[in-house]
PyMOL Python script that loads the backbone (N, CA, C, O; Angstrom):
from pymol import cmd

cmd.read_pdbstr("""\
ATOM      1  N   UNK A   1       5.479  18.106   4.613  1.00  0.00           N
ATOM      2  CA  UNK A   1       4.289  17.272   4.686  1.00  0.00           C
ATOM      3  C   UNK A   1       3.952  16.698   3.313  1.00  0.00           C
ATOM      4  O   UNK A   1       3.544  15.546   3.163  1.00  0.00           O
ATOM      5  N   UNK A   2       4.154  17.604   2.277  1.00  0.00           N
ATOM      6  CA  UNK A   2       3.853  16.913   0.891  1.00  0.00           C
ATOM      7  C   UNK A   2       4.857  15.846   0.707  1.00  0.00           C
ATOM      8  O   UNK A   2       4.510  14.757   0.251  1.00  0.00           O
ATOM      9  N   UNK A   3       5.842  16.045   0.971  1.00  0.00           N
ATOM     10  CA  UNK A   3       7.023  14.700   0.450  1.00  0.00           C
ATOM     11  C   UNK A   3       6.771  13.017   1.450  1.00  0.00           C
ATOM     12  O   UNK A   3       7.373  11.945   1.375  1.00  0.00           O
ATOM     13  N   UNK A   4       5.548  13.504   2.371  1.00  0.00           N
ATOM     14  CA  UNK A   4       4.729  12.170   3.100  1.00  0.00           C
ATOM     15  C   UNK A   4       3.676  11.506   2.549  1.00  0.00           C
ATOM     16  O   UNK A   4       3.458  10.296   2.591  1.00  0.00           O
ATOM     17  N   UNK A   5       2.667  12.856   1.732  1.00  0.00           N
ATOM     18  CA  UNK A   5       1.972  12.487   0.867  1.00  0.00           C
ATOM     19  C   UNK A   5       2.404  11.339  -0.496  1.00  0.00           C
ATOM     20  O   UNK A   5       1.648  10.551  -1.065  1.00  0.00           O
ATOM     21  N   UNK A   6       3.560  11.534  -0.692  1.00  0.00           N
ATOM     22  CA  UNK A   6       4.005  11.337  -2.319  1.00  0.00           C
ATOM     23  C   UNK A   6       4.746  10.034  -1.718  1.00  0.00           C
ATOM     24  O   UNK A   6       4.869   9.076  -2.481  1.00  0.00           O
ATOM     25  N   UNK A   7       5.303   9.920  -0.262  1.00  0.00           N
ATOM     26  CA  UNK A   7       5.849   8.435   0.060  1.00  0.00           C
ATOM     27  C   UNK A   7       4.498   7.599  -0.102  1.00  0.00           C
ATOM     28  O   UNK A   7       4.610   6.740  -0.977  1.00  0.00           O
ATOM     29  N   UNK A   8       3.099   7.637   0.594  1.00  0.00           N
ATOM     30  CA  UNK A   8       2.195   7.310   1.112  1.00  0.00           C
ATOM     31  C   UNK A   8       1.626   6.779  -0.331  1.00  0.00           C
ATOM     32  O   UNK A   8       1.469   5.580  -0.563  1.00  0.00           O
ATOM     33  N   UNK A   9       1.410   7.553  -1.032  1.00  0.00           N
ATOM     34  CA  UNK A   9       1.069   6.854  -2.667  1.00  0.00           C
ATOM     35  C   UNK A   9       1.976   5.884  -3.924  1.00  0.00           C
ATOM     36  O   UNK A   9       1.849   5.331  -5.017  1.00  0.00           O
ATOM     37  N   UNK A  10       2.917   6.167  -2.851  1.00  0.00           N
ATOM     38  CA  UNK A  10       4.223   5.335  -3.471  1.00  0.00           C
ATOM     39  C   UNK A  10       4.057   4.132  -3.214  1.00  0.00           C
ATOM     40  O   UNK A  10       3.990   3.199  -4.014  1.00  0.00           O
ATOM     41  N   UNK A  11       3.956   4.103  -1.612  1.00  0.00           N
ATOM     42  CA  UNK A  11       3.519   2.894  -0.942  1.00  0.00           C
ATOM     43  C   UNK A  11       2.131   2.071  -1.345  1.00  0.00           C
ATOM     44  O   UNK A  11       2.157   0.847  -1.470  1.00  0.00           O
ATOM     45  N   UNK A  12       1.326   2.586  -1.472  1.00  0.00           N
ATOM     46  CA  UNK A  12      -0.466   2.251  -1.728  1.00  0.00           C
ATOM     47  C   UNK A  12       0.272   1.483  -3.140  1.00  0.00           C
ATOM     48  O   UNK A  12       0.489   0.277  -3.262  1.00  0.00           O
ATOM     49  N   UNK A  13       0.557   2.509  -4.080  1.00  0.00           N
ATOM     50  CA  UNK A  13       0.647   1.652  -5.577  1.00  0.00           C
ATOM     51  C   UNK A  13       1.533   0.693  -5.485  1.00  0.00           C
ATOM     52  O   UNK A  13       1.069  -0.317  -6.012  1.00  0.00           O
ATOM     53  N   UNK A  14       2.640   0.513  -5.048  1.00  0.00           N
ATOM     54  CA  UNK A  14       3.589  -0.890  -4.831  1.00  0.00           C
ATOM     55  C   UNK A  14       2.096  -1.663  -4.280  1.00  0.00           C
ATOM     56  O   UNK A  14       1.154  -2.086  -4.950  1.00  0.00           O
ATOM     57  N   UNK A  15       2.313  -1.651  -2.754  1.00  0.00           N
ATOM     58  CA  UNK A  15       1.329  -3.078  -2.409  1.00  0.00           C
ATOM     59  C   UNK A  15       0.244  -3.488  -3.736  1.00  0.00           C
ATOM     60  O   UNK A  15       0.071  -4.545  -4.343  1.00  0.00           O
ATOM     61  N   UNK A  16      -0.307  -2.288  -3.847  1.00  0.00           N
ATOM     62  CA  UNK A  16      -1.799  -3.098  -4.726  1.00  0.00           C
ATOM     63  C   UNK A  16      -0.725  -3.785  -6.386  1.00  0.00           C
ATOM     64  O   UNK A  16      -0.950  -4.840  -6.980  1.00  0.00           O
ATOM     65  N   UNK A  17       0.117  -2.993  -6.641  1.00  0.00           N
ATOM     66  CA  UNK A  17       0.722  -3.898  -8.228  1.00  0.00           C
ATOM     67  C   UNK A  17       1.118  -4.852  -7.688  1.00  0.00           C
ATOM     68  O   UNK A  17       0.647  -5.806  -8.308  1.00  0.00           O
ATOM     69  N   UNK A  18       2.090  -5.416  -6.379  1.00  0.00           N
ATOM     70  CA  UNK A  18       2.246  -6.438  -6.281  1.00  0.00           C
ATOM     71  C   UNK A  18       1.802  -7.628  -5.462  1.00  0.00           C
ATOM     72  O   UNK A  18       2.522  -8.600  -5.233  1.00  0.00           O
ATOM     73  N   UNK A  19       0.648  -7.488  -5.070  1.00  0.00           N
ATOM     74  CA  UNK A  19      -0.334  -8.016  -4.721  1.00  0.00           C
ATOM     75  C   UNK A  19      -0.883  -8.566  -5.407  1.00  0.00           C
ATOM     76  O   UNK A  19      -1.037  -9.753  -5.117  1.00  0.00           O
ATOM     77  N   UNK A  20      -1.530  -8.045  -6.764  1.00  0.00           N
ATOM     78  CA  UNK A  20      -2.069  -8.339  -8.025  1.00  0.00           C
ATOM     79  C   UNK A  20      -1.001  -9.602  -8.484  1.00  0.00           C
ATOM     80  O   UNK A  20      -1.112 -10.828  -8.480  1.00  0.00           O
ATOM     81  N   UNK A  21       0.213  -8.552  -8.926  1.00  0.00           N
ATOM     82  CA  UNK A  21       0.929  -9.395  -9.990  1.00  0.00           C
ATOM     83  C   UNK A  21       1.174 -10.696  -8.885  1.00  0.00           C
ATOM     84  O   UNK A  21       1.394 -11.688  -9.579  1.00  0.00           O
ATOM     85  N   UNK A  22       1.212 -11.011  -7.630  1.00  0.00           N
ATOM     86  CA  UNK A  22       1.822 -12.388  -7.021  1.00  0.00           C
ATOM     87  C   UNK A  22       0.601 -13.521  -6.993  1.00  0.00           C
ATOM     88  O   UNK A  22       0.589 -14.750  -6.922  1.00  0.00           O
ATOM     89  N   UNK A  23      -0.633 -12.267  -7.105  1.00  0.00           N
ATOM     90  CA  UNK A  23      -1.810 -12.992  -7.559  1.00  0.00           C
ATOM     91  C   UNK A  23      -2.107 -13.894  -8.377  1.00  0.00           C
ATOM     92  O   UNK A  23      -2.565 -15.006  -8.116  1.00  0.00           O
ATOM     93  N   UNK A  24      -1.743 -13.242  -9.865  1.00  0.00           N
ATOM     94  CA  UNK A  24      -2.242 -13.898 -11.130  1.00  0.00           C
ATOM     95  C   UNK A  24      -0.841 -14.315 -11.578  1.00  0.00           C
ATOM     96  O   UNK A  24      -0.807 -14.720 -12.740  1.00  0.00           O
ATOM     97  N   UNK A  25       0.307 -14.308 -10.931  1.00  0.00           N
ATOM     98  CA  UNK A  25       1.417 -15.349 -11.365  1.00  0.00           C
ATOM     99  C   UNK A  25       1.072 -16.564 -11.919  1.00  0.00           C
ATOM    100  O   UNK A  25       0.385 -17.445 -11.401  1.00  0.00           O
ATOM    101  N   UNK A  26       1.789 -16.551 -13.417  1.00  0.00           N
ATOM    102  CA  UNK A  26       1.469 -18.345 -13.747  1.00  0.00           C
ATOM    103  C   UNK A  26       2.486 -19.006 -13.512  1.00  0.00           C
ATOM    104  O   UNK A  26       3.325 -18.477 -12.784  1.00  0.00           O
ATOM    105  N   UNK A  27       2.719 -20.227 -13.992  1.00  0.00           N
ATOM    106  CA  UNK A  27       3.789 -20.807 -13.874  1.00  0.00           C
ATOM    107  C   UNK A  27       4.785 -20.909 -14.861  1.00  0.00           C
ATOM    108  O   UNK A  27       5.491 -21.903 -14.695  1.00  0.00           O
ATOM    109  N   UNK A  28       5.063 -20.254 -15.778  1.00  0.00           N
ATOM    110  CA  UNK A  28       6.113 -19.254 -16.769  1.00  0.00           C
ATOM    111  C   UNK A  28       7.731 -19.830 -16.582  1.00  0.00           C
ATOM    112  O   UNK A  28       8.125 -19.729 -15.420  1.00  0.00           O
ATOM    113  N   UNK A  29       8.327 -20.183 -17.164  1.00  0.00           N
ATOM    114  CA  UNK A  29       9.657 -20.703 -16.715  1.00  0.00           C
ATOM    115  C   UNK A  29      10.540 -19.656 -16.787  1.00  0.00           C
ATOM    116  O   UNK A  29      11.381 -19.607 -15.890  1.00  0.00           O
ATOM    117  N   UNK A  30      10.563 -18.517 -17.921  1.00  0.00           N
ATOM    118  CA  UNK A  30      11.113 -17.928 -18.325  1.00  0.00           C
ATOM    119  C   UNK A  30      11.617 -16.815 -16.801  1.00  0.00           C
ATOM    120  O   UNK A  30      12.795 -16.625 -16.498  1.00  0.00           O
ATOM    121  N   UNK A  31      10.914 -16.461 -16.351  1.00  0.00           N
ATOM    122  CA  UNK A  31      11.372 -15.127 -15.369  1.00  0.00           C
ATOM    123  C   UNK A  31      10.690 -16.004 -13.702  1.00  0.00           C
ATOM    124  O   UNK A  31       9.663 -16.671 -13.579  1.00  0.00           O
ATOM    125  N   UNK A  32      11.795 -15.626 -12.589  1.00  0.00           N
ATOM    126  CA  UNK A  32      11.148 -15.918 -11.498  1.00  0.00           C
ATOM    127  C   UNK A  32      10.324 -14.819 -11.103  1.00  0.00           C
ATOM    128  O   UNK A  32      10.285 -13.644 -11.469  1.00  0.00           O
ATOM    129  N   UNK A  33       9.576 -15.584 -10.144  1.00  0.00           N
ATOM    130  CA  UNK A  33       8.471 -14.917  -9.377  1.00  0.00           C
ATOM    131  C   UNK A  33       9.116 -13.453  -8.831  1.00  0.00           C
ATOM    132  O   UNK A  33       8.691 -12.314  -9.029  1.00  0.00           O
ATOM    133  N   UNK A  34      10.262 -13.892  -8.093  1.00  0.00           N
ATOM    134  CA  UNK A  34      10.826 -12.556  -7.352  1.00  0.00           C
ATOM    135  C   UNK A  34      11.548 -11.807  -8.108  1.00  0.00           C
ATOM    136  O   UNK A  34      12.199 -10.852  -7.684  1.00  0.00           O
ATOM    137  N   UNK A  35      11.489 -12.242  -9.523  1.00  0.00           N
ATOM    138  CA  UNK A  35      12.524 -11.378 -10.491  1.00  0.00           C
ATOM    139  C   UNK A  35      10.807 -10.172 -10.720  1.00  0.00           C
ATOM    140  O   UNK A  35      10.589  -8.971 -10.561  1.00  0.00           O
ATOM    141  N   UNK A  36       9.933 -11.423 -11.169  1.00  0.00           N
ATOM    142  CA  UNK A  36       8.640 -10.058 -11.683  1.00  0.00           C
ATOM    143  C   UNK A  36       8.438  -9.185 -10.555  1.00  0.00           C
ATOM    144  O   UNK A  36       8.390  -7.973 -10.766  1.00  0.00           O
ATOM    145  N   UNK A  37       8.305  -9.667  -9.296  1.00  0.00           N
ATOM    146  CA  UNK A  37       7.613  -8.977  -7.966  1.00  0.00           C
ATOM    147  C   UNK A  37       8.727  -7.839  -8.136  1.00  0.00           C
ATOM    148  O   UNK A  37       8.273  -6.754  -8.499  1.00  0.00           O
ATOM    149  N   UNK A  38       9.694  -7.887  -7.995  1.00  0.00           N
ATOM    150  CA  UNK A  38      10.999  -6.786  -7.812  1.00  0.00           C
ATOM    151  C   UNK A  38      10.679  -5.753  -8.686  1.00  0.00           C
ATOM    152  O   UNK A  38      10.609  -4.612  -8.227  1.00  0.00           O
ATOM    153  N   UNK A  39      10.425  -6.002 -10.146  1.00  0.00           N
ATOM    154  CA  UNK A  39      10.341  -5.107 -11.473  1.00  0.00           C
ATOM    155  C   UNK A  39       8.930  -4.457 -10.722  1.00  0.00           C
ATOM    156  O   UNK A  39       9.002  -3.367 -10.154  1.00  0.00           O
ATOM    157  N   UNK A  40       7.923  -5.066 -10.765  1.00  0.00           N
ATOM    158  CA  UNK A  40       6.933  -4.159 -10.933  1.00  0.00           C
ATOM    159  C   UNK A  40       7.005  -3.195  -9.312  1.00  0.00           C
ATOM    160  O   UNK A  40       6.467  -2.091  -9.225  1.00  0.00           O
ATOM    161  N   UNK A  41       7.618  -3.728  -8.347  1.00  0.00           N
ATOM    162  CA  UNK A  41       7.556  -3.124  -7.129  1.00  0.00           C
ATOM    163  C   UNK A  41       8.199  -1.748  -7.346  1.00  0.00           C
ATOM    164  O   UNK A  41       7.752  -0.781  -6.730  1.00  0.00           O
ATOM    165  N   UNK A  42       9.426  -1.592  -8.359  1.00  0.00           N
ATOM    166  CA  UNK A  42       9.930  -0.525  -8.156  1.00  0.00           C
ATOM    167  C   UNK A  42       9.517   0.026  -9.399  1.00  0.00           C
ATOM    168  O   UNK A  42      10.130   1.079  -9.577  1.00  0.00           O
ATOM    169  N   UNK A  43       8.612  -0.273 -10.492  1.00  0.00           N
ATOM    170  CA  UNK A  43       8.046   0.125 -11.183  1.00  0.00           C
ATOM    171  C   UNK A  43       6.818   1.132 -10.682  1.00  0.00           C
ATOM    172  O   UNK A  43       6.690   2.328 -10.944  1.00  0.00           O
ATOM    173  N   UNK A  44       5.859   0.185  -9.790  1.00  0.00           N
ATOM    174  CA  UNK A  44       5.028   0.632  -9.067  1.00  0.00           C
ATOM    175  C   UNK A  44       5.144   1.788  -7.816  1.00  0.00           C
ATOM    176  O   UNK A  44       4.313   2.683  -7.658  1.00  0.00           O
ATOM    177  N   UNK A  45       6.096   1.625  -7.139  1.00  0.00           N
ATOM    178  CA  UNK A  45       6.286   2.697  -6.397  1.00  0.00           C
ATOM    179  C   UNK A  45       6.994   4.244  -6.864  1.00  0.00           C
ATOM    180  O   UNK A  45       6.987   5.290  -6.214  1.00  0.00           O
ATOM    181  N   UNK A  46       7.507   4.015  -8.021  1.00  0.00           N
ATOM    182  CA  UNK A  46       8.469   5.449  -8.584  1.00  0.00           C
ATOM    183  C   UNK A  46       7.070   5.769  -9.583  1.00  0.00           C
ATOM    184  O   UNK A  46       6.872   6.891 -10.049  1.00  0.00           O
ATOM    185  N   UNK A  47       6.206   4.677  -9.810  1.00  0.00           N
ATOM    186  CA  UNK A  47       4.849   5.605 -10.627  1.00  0.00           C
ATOM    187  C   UNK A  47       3.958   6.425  -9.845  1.00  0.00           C
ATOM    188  O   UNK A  47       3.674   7.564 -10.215  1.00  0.00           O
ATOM    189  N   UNK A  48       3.463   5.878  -8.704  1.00  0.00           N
ATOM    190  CA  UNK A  48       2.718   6.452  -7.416  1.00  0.00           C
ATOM    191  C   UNK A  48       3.722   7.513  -6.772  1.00  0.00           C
ATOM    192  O   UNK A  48       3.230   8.374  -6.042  1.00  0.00           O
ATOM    193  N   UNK A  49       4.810   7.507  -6.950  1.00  0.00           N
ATOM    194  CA  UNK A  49       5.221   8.672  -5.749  1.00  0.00           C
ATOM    195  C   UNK A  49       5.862   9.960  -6.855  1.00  0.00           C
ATOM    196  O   UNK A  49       6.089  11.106  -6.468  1.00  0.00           O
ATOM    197  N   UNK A  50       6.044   9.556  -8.040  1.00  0.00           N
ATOM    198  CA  UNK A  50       6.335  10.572  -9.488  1.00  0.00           C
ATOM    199  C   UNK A  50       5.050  11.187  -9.859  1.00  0.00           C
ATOM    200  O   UNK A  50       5.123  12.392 -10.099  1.00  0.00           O
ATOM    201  N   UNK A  51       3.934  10.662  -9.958  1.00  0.00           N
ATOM    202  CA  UNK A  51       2.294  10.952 -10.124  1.00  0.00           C
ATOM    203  C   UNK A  51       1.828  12.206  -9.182  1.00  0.00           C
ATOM    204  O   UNK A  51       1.251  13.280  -9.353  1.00  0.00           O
ATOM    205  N   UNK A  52       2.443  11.417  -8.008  1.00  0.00           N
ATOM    206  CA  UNK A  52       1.622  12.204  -6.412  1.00  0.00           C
ATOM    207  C   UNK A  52       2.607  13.753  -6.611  1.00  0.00           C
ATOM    208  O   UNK A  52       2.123  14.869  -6.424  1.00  0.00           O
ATOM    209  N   UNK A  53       3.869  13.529  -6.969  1.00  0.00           N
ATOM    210  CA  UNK A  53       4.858  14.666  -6.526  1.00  0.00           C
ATOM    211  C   UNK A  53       4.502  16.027  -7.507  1.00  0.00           C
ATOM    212  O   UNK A  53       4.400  17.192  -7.122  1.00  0.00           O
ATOM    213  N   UNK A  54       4.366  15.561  -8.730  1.00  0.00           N
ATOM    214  CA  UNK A  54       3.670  16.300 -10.419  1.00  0.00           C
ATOM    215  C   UNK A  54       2.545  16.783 -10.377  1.00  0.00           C
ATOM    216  O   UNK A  54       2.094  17.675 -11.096  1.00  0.00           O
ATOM    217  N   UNK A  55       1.955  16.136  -9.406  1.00  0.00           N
ATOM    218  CA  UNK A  55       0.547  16.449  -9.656  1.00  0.00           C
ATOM    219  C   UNK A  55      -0.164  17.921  -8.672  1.00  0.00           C
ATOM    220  O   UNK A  55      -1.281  18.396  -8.873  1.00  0.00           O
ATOM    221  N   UNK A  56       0.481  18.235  -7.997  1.00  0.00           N
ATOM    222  CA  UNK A  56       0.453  19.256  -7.026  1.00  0.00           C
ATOM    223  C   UNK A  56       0.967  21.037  -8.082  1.00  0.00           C
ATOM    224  O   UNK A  56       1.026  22.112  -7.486  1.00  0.00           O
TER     225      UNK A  56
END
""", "prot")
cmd.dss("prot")
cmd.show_as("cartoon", "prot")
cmd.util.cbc("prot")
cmd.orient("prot")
């Protein structure tokens, strides 16, 4: 049951970082949109589900 918990916060922090970041995207030439969305998605989800798993 804990390793559902630690998916579940994995999940929550992806959507809300990349939600945000597709939010306040500028128009930047340097990096595409789906290059940033990708980085922070798996940035965001291995922080929320590494956080949730440690923290117990």
């Amino acid at each position: 049951m804990g390793l559902n918990k630690d998916f579940l916060n994995g999940i929550i922090s992806l959507v809300i970082s990349v939600a945000i970041t597709v939010a306040l995207a500028g128009d930047d030439d340097s990096y595409t949109l789906s290059d940033v969305t990708l980085s922070v998605a798996i940035s965001a989800f291995l922080s929320g589900f590494f956080t949730s798993y440690f923290a117990d």
